[in-house]
C-alpha positions as CSV (number, residue, x, y, z in Angstrom):
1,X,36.3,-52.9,13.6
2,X,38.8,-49.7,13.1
3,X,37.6,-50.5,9.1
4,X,34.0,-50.8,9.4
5,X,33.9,-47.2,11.6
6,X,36.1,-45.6,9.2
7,X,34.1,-46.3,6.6
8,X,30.6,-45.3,8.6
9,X,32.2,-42.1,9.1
10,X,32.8,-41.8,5.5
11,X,29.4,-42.9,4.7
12,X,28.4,-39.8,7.1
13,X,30.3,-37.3,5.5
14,X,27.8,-36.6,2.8
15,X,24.6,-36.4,5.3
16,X,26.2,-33.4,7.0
17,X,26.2,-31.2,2.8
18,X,22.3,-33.0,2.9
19,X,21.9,-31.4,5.9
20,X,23.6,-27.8,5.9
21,X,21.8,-27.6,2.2
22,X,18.2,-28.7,3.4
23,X,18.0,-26.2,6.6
24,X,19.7,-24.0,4.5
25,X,16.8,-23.5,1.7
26,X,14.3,-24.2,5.0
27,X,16.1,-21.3,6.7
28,X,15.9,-19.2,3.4
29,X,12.1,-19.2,2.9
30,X,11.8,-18.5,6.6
31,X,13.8,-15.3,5.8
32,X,11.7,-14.5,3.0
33,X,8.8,-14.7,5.0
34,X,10.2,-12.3,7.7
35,X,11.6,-10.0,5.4
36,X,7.9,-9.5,4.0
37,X,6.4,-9.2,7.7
38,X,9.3,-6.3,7.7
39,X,8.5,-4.2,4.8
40,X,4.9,-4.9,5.7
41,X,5.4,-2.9,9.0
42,X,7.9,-0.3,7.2
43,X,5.3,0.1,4.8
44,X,2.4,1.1,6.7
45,X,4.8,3.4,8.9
46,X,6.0,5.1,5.3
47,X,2.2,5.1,4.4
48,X,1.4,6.6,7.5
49,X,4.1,9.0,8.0
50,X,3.3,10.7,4.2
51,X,-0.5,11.5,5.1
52,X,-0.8,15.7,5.3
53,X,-2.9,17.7,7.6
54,X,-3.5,21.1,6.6
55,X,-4.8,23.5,9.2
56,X,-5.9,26.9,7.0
57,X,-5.6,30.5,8.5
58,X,-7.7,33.0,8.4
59,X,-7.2,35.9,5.9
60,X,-3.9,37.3,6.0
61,X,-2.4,37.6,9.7
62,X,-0.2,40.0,10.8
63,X,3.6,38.1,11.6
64,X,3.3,38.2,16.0
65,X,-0.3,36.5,15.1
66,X,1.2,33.8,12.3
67,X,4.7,33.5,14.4
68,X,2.0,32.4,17.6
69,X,0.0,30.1,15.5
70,X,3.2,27.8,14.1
71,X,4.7,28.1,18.2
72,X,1.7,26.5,19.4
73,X,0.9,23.6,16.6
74,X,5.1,22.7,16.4
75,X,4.8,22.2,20.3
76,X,1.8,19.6,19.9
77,X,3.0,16.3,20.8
78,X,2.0,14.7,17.6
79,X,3.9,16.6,15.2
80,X,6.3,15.1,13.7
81,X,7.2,18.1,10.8
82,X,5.6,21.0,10.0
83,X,5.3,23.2,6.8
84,X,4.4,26.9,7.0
85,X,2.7,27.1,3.2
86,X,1.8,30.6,1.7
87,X,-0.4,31.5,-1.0
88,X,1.9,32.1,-3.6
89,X,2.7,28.9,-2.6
90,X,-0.3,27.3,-2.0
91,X,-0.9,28.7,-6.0
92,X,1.9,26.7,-7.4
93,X,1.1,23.3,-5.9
94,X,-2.3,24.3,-7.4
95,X,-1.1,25.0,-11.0
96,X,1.7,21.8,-10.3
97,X,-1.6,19.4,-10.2
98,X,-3.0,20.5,-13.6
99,X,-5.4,22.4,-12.5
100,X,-6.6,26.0,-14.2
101,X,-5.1,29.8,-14.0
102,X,-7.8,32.0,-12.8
103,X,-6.0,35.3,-13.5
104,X,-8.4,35.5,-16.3
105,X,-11.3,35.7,-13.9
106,X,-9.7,36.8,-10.5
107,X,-7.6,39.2,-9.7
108,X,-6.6,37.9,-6.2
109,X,-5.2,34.7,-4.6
110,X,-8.5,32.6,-3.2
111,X,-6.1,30.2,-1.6
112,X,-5.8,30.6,2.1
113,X,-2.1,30.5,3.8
114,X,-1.7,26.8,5.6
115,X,0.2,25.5,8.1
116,X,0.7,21.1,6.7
117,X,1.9,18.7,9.1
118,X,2.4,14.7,10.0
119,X,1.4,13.4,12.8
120,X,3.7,10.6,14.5
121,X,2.2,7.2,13.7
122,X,0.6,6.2,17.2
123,X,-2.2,9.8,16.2
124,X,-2.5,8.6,12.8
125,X,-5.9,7.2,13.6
126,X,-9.4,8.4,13.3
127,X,-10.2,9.4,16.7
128,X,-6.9,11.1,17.2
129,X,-7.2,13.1,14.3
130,X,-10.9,14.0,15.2
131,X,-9.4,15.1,18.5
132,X,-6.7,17.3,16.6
133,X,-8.8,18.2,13.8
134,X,-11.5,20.3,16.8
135,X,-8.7,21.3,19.2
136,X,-7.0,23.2,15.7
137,X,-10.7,24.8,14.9
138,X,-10.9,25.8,18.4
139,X,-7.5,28.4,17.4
140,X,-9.2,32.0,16.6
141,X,-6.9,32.1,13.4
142,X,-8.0,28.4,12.0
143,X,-10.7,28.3,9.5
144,X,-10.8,24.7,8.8
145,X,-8.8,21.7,9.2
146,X,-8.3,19.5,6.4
147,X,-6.7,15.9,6.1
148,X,-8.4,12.6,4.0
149,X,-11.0,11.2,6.2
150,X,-12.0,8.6,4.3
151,X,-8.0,6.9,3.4
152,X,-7.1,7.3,7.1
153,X,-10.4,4.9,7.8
154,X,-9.7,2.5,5.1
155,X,-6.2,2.3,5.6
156,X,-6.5,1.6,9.0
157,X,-8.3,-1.0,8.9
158,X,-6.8,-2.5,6.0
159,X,-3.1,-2.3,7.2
160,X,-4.8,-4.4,10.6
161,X,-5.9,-6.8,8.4
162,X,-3.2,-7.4,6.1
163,X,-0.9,-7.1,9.4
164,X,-3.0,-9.9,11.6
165,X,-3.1,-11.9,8.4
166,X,1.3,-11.8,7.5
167,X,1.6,-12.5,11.3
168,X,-0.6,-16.1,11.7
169,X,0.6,-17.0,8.0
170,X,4.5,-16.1,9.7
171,X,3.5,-18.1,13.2
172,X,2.3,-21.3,10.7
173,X,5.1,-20.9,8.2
174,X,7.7,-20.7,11.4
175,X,6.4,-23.9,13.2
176,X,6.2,-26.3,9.7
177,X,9.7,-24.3,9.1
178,X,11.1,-25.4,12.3
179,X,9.4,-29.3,11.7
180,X,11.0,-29.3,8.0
181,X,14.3,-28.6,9.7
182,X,13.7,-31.5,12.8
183,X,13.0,-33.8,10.4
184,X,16.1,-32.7,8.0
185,X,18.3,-33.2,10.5
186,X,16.8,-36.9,11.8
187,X,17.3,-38.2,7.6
188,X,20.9,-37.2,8.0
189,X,21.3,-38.4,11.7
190,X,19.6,-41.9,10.0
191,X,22.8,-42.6,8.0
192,X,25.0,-42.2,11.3
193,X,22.9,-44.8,13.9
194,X,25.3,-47.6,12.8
195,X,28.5,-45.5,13.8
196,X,26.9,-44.5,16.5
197,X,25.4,-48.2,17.8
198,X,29.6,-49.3,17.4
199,X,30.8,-46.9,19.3
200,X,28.7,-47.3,22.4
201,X,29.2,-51.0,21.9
202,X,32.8,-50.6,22.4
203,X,32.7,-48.5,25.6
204,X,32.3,-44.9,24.5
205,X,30.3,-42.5,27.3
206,X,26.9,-41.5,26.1
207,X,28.7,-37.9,26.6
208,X,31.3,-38.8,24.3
209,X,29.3,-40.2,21.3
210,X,26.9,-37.0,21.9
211,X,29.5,-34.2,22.2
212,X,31.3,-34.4,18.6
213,X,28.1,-34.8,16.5
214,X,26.2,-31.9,18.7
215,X,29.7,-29.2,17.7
216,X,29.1,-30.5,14.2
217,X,25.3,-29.4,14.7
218,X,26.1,-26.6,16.2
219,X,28.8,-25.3,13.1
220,X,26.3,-26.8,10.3
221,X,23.7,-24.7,12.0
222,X,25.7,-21.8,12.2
223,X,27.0,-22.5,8.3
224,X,23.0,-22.9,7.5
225,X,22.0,-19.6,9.1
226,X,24.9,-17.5,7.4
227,X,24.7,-19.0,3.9
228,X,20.7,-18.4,4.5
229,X,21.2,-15.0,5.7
230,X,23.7,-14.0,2.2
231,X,20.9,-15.5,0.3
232,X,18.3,-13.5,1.8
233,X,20.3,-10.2,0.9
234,X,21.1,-11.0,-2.5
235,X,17.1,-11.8,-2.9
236,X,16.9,-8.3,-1.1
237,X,19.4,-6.5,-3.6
238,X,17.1,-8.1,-6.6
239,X,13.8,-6.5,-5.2
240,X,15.1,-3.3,-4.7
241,X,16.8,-3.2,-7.9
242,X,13.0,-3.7,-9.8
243,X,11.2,-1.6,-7.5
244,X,13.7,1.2,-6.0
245,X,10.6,2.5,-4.2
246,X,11.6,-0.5,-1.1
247,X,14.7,1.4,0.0
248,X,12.8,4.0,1.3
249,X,11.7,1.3,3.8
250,X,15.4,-0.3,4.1
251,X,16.0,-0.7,7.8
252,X,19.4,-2.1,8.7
253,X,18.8,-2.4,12.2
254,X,15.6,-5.0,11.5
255,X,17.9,-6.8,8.9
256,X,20.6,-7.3,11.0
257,X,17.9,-8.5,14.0
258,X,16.4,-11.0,11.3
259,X,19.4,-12.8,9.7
260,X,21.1,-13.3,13.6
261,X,18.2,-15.0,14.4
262,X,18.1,-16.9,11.5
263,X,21.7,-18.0,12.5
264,X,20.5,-18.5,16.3
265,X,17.1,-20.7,14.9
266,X,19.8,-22.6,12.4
267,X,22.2,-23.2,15.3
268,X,19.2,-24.3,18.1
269,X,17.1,-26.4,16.2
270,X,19.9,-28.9,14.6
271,X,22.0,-28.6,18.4
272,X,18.2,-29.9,19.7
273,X,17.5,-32.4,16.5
274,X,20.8,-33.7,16.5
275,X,21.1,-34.6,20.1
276,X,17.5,-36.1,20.5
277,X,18.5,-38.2,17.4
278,X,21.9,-39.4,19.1
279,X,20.0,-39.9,22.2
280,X,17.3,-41.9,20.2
281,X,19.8,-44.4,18.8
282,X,21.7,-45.0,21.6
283,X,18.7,-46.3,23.7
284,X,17.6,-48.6,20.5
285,X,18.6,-52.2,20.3
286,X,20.9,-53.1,17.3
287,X,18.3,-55.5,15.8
288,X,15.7,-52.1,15.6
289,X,18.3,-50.4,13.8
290,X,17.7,-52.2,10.1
């Protein structure tokens, strides 16, 4: 008897490399799929946080008058920076873009001093900016208010789109994700019922049968998670290497949120597999275990 559940443990032995390697690669392209619903939120905010107002003065104001103007935008709530831009600067953006000298034809600066901001991303929205844009003109020393009307609109509603869409393909991904892994850990629980049939048949606790296999779930779960986790970095490392415009979005913070749960998911799913699948055998009868 010592022989025969010696050598079911050794049969066993291989089922727990199945099963660290199968959650593993389960666990991998359920990191994949929440490092895209990351970047896709970084990536709006970066989107967002780059779109310029420009609130133009009126002629050339006198320093109290210009000093009064930038005090009472930079107080607004929804500014997030600020740029006080002069005609000679305004001029060599102008030229920077391609565009023509008219010293040949004028011999002053048409380009009115501006103040550019960004808003904070909760105003970066059509009716906040409508609000901004006629609070601004309402100023005795605004002309006009400028920003693109038509982007924020489109962009808006595509970034809600694209958003709602990531999210329910996430939700479905994470629940077959979670059944992949259930049923992972049941094929390598499948090799063990025998060893686990012998020992209850020769007086072993339900407790004690359970409690050895559910610390090996709960270290192959935790083994999964961390090997997943790497993987997912490495992956990360590679797509930032091609496109060196990601690491603007890099946020350590989320990463660090998304590989422990990857651990946590890893480590709860095979604890809860692994158990219901010891609890499974045990209550089977011998003759329903070929």
């Amino acid at each position: 008897m010592s022989q025969s559940g010696k050598a079911s443990i050794k049969r066993g032995k291989p089922s727990y490399f199945m099963s660290i390697l199968g959650v593993t690669l389960v666990l991998f392209f359920l990191g994949i799929i929440g490092l895209i619903v990351i970047n896709t939120s970084k990536l709006s905010d970066h989107f967002k946080e780059n779109v310029t107002v420009s609130a133009y003065l009126r002629g050339d104001l006198n320093p109290k008058d210009s000093a009064a103007l930038v005090a009472y935008i930079s107080s607004q709530p929804y500014i997030r920076e600020y740029t006080y831009v002069t005609k000679e600067v305004a001029k060599k953006k102008y030229l920077a873009d391609g565009n023509k000298d008219w010293g040949e034809i004028l011999t002053e600066n048409p380009l009115p001093n501006s103040i550019d901001f960004k808003v904070k991303n909760q105003y970066l929205n059509t009716d906040s900016l409508a609000a901004i844009k006629a609070d601004l003109k309402n100023q005795t020393y605004v002309s006009d208010v400028d920003y693109p009307e038509a982007l924020i609109g489109k962009m808006s509603t595509n970034l809600r789109n694209i958003s709602i869409g990531i999210l329910i393909l996430a939700v479905v991904l994470s629940i077959v994700v979670i059944v992949l892994i259930d049923n992972t850990i049941k094929l390598a629980m499948f090799s063990n019922r025998f060893l686990i049939k012998t020992m209850q048949m020769v007086g072993a606790t339900r407790w004690f049968i359970a409690k050895p296999m559910n610390v090996r779930a709960i270290i192959n779960g935790a083994i999964s998670g961390v090997i997943a986790a790497i993987a997912v970095i490495l992956f990360l490392f590679v797509i930032e290497k091609f496109i060196p415009e990601m690491k603007a979005i890099h946020d350590n913070t989320s990463l660090v949120l998304l590989f422990s749960g990857l651990i946590i998911l890893g480590v709860c799913i095979t604890l809860f597999s692994t158990h219901r699948s010891v609890i499974k055998y045990l209550k089977m009868k011998l003759d329903d275990l070929y």
